[in-house]
N, C-alpha and C positions, 0 to 999 in steps of 0.2 A: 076475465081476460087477464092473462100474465103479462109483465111487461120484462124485458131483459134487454142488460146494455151487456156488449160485446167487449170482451177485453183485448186491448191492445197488445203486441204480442212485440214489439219495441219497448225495449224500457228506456231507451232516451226518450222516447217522446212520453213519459209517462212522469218520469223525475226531470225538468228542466233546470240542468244548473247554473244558476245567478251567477254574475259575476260578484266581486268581493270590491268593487271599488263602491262610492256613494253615489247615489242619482243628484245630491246636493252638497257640491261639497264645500259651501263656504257658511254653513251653520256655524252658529256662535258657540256651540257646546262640543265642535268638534274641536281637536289642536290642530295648531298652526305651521307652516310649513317656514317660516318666515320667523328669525331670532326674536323676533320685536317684541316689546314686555307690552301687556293691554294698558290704555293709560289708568291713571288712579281715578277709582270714580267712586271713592267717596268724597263726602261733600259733607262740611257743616252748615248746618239750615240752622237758620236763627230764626227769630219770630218775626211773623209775614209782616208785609209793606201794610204801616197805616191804610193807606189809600188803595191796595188790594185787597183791604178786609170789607171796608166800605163799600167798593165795588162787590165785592159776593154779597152783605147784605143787602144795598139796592136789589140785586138782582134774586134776592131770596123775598124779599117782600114784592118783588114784581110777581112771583111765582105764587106768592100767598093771594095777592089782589087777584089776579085770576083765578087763582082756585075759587076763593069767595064766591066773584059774580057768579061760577059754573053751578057753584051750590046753588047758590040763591034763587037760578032759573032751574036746579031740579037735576040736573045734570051730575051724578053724584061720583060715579065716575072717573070721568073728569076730573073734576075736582081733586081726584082723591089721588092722581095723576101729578098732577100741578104740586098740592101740598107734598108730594113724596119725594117730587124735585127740590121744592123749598129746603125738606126737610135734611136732604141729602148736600144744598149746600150751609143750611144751619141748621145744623143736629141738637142743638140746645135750646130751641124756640118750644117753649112749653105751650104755648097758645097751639100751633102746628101738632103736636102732640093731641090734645084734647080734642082740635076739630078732626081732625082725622078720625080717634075715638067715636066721636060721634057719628060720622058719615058709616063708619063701617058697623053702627051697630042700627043705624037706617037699614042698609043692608043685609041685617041679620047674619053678619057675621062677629058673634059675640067674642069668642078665643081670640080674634085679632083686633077688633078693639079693646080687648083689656092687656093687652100686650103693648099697643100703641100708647095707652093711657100710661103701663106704665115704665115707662120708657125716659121718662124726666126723673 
């Protein structure tokens, strides 16, 4: 069985031409119709608030303590979920590092525990 499509014998309806304005025009990477300068935004960061570092580590050892219990009931997973949040707000937890290591070579996934491993 052959199949064939008929060709349209209009060539407007075969090229439809777009208009040239934008379907969105108040994107940030288009210019601006308005003199207005963008405000300045850079910014000097200095080193974070005492007490906003403290709050990420609590909440980086919350993320550890539940990893733990998950492991501990076998859950590995999990676990591996939790420490990678930890891990993501303390990147420097060597402990975090190593269990991780180890869960993912429960896993039998070797290449990424020795990458985890060595990562401190």
């Amino acid at each position: 069985m052959k199949l064939t499509w008929k060709k349209k014998t209009n060539k407007d309806s075969i090229h439809k031409k777009r208009p040239l304005t934008s379907l969105y025009p108040h994107l940030p990477f288009e210019p601006r119709n308005d003199n207005s300068q963008p405000p300045n935004t850079t910014h000097q960061y200095s080193s974070e608030n005492p007490s906003d570092s403290s709050d990420v580590n609590k909440l980086a050892q919350s993320f550890q303590a539940q990893g733990n219990k998950l492991a501990e009931d076998g859950e590995y997973r999990e676990a591996l979920g939790k420490w990678e949040t930890a891990l993501l707000l303390n990147p420097q937890n060597a402990v975090l590092h190593e269990q991780k290591a180890q869960i993912l070579l429960e896993l039998g996934d070797a290449w990424s525990a020795l990458k985890a491993a060595s990562r401190v």
